[in-house]
C-alpha positions as CSV (number, residue, x, y, z in Angstrom):
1,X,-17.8,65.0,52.0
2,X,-19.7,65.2,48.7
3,X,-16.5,66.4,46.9
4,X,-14.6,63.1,48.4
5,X,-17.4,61.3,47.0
6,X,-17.0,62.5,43.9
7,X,-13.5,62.3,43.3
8,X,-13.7,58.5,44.6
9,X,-16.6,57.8,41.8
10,X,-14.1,59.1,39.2
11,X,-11.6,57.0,40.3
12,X,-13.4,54.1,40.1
13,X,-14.8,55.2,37.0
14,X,-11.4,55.3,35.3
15,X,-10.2,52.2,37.1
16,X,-13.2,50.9,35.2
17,X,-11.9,52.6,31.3
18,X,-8.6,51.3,32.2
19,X,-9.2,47.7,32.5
20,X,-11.4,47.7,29.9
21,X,-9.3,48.7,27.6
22,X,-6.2,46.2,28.9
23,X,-8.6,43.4,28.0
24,X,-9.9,45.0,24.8
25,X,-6.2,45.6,23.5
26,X,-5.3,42.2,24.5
27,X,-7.9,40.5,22.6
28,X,-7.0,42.4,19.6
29,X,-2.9,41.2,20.0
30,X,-4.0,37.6,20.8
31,X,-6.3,37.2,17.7
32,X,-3.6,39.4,15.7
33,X,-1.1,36.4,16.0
34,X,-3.7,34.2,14.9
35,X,-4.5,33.2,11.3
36,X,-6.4,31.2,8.8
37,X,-5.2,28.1,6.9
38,X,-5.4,28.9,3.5
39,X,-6.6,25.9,1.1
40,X,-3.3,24.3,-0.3
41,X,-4.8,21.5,-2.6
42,X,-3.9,21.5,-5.9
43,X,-0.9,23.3,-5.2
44,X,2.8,22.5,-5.6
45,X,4.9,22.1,-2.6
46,X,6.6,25.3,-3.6
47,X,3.5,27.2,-4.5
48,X,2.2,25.9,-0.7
49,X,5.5,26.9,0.8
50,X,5.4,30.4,-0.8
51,X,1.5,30.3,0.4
52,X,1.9,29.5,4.0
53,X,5.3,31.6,4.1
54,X,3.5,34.8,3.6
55,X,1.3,34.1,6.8
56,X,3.7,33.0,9.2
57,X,3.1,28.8,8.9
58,X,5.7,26.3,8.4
59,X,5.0,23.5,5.8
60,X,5.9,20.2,5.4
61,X,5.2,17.6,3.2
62,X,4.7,14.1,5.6
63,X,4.0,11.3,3.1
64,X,2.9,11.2,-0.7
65,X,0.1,8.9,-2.3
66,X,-1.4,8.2,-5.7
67,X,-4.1,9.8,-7.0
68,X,-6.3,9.1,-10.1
69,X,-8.0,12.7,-9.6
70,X,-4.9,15.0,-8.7
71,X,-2.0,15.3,-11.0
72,X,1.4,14.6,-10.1
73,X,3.7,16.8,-8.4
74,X,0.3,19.0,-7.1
75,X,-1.0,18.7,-3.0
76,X,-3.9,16.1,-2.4
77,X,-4.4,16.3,1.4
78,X,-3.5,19.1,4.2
79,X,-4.0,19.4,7.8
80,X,-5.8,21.1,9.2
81,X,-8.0,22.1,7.1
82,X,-8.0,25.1,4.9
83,X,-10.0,27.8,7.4
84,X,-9.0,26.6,10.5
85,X,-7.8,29.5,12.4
86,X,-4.0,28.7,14.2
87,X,-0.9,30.5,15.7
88,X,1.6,31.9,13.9
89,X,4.1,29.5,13.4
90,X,1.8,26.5,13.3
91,X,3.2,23.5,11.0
92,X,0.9,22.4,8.6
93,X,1.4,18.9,7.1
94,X,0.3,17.8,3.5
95,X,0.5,15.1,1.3
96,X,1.7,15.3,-2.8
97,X,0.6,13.2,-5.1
98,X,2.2,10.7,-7.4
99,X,-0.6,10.4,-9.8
100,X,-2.2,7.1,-10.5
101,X,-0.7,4.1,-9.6
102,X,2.0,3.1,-12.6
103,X,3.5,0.2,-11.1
104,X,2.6,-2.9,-9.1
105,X,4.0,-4.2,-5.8
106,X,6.6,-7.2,-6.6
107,X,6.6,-10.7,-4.4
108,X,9.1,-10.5,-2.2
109,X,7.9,-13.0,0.1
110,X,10.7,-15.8,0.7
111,X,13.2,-13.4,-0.4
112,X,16.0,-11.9,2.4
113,X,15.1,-8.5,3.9
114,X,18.1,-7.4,1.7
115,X,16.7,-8.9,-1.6
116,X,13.2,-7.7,-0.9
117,X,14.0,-4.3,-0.6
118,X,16.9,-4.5,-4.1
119,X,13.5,-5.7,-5.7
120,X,10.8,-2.9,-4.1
121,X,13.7,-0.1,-4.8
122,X,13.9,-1.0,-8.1
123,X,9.9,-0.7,-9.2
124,X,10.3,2.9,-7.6
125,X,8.7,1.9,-4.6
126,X,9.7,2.0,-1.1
127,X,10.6,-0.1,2.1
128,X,7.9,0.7,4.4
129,X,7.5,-0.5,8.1
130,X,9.5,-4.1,9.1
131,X,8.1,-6.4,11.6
132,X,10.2,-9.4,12.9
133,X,8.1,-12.4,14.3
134,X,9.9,-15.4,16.2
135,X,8.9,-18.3,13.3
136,X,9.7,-22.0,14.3
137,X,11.2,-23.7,11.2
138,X,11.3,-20.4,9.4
139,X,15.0,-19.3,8.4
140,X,16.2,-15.7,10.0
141,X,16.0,-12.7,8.1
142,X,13.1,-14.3,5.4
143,X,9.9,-12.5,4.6
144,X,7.1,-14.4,5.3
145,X,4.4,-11.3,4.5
146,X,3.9,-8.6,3.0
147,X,1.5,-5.6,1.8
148,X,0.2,-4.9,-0.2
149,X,0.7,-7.8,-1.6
150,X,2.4,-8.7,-4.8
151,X,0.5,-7.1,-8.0
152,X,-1.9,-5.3,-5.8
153,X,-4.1,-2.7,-8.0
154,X,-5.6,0.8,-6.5
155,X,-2.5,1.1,-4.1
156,X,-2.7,4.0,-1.6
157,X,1.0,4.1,-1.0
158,X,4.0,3.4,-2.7
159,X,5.8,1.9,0.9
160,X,5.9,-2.1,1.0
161,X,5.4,-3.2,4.7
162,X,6.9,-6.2,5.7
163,X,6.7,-9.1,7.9
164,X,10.3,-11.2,8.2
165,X,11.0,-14.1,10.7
166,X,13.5,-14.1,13.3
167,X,15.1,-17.5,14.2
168,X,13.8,-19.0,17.2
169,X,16.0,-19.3,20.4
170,X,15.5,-22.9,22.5
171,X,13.4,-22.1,25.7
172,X,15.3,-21.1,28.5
173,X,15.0,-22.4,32.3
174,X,16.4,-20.1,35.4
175,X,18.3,-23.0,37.7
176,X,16.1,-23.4,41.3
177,X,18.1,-24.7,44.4
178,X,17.6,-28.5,43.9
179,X,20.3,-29.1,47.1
180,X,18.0,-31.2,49.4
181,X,16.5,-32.9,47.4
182,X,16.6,-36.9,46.6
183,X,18.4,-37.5,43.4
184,X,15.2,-38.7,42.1
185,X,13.0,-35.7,43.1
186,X,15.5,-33.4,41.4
187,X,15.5,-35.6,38.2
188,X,12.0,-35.3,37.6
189,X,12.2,-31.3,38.2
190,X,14.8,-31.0,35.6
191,X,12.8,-33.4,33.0
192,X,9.6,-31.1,33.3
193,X,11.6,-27.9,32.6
194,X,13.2,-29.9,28.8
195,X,17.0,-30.2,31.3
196,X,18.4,-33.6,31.6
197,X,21.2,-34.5,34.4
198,X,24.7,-34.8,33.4
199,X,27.3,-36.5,35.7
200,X,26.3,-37.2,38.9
201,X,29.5,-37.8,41.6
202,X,29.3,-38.9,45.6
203,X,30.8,-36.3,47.8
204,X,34.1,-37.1,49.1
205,X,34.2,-38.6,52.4
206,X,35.6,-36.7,55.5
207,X,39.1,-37.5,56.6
208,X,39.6,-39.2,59.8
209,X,40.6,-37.1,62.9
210,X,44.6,-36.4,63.1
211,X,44.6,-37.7,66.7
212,X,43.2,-41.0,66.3
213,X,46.0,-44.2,67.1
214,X,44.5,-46.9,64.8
215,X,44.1,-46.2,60.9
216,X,40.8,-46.4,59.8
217,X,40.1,-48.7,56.4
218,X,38.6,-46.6,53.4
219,X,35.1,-47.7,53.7
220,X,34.0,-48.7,49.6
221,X,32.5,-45.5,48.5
222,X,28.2,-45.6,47.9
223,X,27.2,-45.7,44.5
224,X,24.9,-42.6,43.6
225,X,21.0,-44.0,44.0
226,X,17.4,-42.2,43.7
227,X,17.5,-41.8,47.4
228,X,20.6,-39.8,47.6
229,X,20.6,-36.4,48.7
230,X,21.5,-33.4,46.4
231,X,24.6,-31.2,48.0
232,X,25.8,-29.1,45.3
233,X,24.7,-28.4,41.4
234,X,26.2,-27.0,37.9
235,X,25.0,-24.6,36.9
236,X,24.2,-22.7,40.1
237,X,21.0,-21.8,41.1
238,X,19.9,-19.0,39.5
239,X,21.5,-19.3,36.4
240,X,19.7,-19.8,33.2
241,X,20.2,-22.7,31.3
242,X,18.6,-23.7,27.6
243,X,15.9,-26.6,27.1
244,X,18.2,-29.9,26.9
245,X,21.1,-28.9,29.0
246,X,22.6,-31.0,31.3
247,X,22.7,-30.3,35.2
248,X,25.6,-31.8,37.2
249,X,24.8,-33.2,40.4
250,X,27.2,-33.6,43.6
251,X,25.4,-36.3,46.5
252,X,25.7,-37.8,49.7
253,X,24.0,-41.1,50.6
């Protein structure tokens, strides 16, 4: 019995050693893939490259700037920062400078998109972000902001943002089922959605019945009035329509 003992305490004993030593070796390989951004500023992007190259890091220059305090050409910004311990592999972005600021922004505003950017290009500046914004009585394609704006000192960036109109469309009204309705009623729906009525026709009258021995006059067909009953529109219902279209009506007395 004691022997059984014994041998079983060993066993756990080296079950013990054993795991142990999984976990210690497997901290060691996880923190051996790791490693720690080295400081990049001040750099060129080819010095960096070489730099993060040797330790397994992929770098990439995102966006440049001026800078009054780091030279041309040289890094002024990384991320993350330098000591910041990472995977192998990790990207690390940073930004070169263009040295101070040389040139000014031009004013572009009421130029075309197209002109706008000829002028930017040619200062050695760039076409940053475009927004459009629906103007009323603004021409399409026109820029109506931008920024920074023209002659603009201590820029960050050389990109030009900027804002250009789009030409409004009319307002548009989805057709409701107006059959039913008094002429009148149906009017005044189309009037408070901007649509006016077009042509407005009675619906033919049913012919008499084949079998009938004595001919029938043509009664004098109605006029259309307010009170007359709405049996079939143009457009149909559901389509959309613009603000001042016209809506053809077919009644019935």
């Amino acid at each position: 019995m004691k022997s059984f003992f014994r041998v079983l305490l060993l066993s756990l004993i080296l079950v013990t050693v054993a795991l142990i030593s999984a976990l210690t070796s497997m901290r060691f390989a996880i923190h051996g893939r790791q490693v720690a951004i080295p400081p990049l500023v001040g750099l060129t992007p080819d010095e960096a490259t070489r730099r993060a190259d040797n330790l397994g890091l992929h770098l990439e220059v995102e966006r440049k700037f001026y800078s009054p305090a780091v030279p041309v050409g040289k890094i002024v910004s990384q991320a993350p920062e330098p000591g910041t311990q990472v995977r192998r592999g990790w990207r690390v972005l940073v930004a070169e400078s263009l040295g101070p600021q040389r040139v000014s922004p031009p004013d572009v505003v009421g130029q075309t998109e197209r002109a706008a950017e000829i002028n930017i290009r040619r200062r050695g500046l760039q076409v940053g972000e475009v927004a459009v914004v629906s103007m009323p009585g603004q021409a399409d394609g026109k820029v109506i902001a931008q920024s920074p704006p023209a002659n603009a000192a201590s820029v960050a960036s050389p990109n030009i943002n900027l804002l250009t109109s789009a030409a409004s469309s009319p307002p548009s009204y989805v057709m409701p089922n107006l059959a039913g309705l008094t002429l009148a009623a149906a009017t005044q729906s189309l009037k408070d959605a901007g649509v006016h009525v077009g042509s407005v026709s009675m619906q033919a009258s049913s012919p008499s019945d084949a079998g009938s021995p004595v001919p029938v006059a043509p009664a004098t067909p109605a006029s259309p009035g307010p009170a007359s009953i709405v049996v079939s529109q143009s457009p149909a219902p559901g389509q959309r329509v613009q603000e001042g279209a016209a809506v053809n009506f077919e009644v019935r007395p």
